[in-house]
N, C-alpha and C positions, 0 to 999 in steps of 0.2 A: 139438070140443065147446065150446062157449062157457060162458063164465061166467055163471052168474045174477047179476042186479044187487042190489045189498047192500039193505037192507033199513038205513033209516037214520031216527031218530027226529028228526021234527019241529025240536026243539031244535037239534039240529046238520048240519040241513042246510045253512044258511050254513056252517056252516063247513066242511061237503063243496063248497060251492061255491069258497071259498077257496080248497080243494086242486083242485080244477080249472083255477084260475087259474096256477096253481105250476105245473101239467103244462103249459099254454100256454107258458109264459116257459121249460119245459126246448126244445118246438117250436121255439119262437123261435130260441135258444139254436141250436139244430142246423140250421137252416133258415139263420143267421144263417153257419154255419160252412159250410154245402154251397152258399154262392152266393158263400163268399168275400169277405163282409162284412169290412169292416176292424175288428177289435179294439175298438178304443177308441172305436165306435158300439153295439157291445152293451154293452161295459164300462155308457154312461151309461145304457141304458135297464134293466140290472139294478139299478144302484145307485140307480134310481128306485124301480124295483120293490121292491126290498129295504125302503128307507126309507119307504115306502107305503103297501102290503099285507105284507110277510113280518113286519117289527119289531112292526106290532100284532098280525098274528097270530098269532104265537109268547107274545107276551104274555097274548094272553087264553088260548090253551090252558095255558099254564105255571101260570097263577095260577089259571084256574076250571074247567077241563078235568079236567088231570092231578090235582090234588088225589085227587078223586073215587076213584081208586085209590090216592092216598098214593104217597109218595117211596121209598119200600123196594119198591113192585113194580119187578119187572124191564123191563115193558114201558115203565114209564113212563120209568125210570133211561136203556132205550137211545133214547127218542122224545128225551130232555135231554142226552142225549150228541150224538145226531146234529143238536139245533139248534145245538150250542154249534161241533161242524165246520161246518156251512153259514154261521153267521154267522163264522167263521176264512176260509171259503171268498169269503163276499161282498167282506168288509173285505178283501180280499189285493192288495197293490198291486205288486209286483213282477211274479209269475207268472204273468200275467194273462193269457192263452191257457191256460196250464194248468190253470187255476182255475173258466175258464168251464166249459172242457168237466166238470170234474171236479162243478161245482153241475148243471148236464145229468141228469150221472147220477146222484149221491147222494141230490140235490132228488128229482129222479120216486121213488128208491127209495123214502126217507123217506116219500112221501107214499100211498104203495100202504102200506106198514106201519101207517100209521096207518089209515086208510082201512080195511083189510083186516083188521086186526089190532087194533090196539088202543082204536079206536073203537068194534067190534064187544063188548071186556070193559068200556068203562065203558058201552056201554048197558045191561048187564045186571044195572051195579050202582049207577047214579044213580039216587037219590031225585028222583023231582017236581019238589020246589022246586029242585036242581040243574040239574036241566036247564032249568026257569023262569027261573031268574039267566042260564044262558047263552043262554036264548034274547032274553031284554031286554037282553042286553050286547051280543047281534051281531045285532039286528037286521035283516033284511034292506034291503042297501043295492044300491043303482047300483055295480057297480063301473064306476069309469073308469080307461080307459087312456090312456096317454101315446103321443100322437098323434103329437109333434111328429116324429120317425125311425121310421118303419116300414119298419124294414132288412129286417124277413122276408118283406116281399109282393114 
């Protein structure tokens, strides 16, 4: 039985597209591990990634996103919990086989919770002009990738 597809307002569809991009780089990420890729060729293209798309994304949901539900909800409390591990996760310079695989999975989880989850209560509870503000703030853009190692093809 398949899932029906979510049903997602206008306003945040960028930023569904966003978490689409995250599930690519988890692909990546394990495509990168099942052909035996060397380490420190994915290392650079997350740390692209990260400083790229993840740091502003996290940003604009932290600051005009999550409000919308306030700091005391729960959902939002675990979505600020789990960026603050991902970015411990990114930043990790020792463990770094460990680390990747472990953004793999934590990353896809995060973003199916959001997605699924807590996306789904702040559509129910953002005002208009909320959603207006985040749709002029994440305009829809080109994303571009980084070309220059394409360790997963």
């Amino acid at each position: 039985m398949k899932t029906p597809p979510i049903k997602r307002d206008k306003a945040l569809i960028q930023v569904s597209r966003d978490h689409h991009h995250g599930l690519l780089l988890c692909w990546k990420i394990r495509t990168g591990f099942t052909k035996g890729v060397a380490i420190e060729r994915i290392k650079r293209y997350i740390d692209w990634f990260f400083k790229t798309h993840l740091v502003p994304h996290f940003e604009l949901e932290e600051k005009y996103i999550f409000p919308i539900l306030g700091d005391k909800d729960e959902l939002v409390k675990r979505a600020l919990t789990e960026h603050r591990r991902l970015i411990r996760l990114f930043t990790e310079t020792t463990s770094i086989s460990n680390s990747l695989g472990l953004i793999e999975e934590e990353l896809e989880q995060h973003i199916r919770f959001e997605e699924r989850v807590l996306f789904k209560e702040i559509q129910k509870v953002a005002s208009k002009e909320q959603l207006k503000t985040i749709s002029e703030l994440h305009a829809e853009t080109n994303v571009q990738d980084n070309t220059e190692d394409e360790f997963w093809k």
